[in-house]
C-alpha positions in Angstrom: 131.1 96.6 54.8 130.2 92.9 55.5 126.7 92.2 56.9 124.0 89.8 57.6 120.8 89.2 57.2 117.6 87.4 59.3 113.7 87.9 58.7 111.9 88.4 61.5 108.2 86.9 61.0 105.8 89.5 62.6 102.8 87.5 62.1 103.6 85.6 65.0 104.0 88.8 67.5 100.2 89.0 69.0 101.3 90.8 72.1 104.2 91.6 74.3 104.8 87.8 75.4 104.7 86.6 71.9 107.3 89.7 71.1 110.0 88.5 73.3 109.2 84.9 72.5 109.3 85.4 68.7 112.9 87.8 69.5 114.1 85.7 71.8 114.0 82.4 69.1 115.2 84.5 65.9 117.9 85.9 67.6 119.2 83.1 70.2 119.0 85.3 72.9 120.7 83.8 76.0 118.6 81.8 78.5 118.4 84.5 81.5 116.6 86.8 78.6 114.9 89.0 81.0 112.0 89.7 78.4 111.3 93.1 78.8 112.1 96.4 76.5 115.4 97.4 78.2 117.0 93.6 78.2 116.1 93.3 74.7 118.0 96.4 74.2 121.2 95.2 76.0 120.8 91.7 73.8 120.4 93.7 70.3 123.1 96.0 71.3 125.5 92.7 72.0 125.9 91.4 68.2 129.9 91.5 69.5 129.6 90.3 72.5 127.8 86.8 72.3 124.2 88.1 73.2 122.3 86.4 69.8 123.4 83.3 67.9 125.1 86.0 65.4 128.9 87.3 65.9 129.3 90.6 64.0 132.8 91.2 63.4 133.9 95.0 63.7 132.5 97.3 61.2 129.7 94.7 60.0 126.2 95.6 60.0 123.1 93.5 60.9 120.0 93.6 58.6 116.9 92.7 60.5 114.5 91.8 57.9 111.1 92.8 59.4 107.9 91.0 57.5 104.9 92.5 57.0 105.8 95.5 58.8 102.3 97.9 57.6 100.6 94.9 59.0 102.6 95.0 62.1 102.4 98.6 62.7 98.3 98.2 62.4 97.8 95.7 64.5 100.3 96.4 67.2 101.1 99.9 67.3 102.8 101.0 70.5 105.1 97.4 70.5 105.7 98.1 66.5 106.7 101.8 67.8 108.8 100.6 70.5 110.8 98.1 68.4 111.7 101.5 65.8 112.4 103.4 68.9 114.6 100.1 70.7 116.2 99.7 67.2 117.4 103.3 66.8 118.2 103.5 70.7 120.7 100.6 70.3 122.9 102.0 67.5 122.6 105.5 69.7 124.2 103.1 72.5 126.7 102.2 70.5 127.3 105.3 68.8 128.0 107.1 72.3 130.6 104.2 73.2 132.5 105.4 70.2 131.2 102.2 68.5 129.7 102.4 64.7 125.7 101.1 64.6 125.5 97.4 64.1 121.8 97.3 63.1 119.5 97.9 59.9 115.8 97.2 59.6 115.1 96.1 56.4 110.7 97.0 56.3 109.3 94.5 54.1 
């Protein structure tokens, strides 16, 4: 299986604003983003269909490289928990549309 890879640079996530910001840029979400938990959802679940900067082909996988992820999970823990709980929720999604997971988190 194919995949690729992007860090995501925690350090820069200070609150919920600076989440979506900091997604929003690594990703290339689409301009009418609607920055909250359930439209990052529908972006991260659309690797296929043109919702990131990044076209995975069927059967690829997506490694999310998350830096400094202890440090994260200190200092934000409820949005730290509810990227885990987003992540795993979007390869559920996809899972029930008879779809194979696209993403992996890579903790660093």
């Amino acid at each position: 299986m194919a995949s690729q890879t992007v860090r995501l640079l925690t350090k820069s996530i200070t609150d919920w604003d600076s989440f979506h910001s900091v997604f929003a840029e690594t990703m290339g979400f689409p301009e009418f983003y609607g920055r909250n938990l359930n439209a990052w959802i529908d972006c991260m679940t659309g690797f296929d269909d043109g919702m990131t900067r990044f076209t995975v082909a069927p059967g690829e996988l997506f490694h999310l490289e998350v830096s400094d992820t202890k440090d994260f999970a200190q200092r934000l823990p409820e949005i730290c928990q509810a990227f885990l709980e987003g992540t795993a929720f979007v390869n559920w999604r996809r899972v029930e549309q008879g779809e194979p997971p696209i993403l992996a988190l890579v903790l660093l």
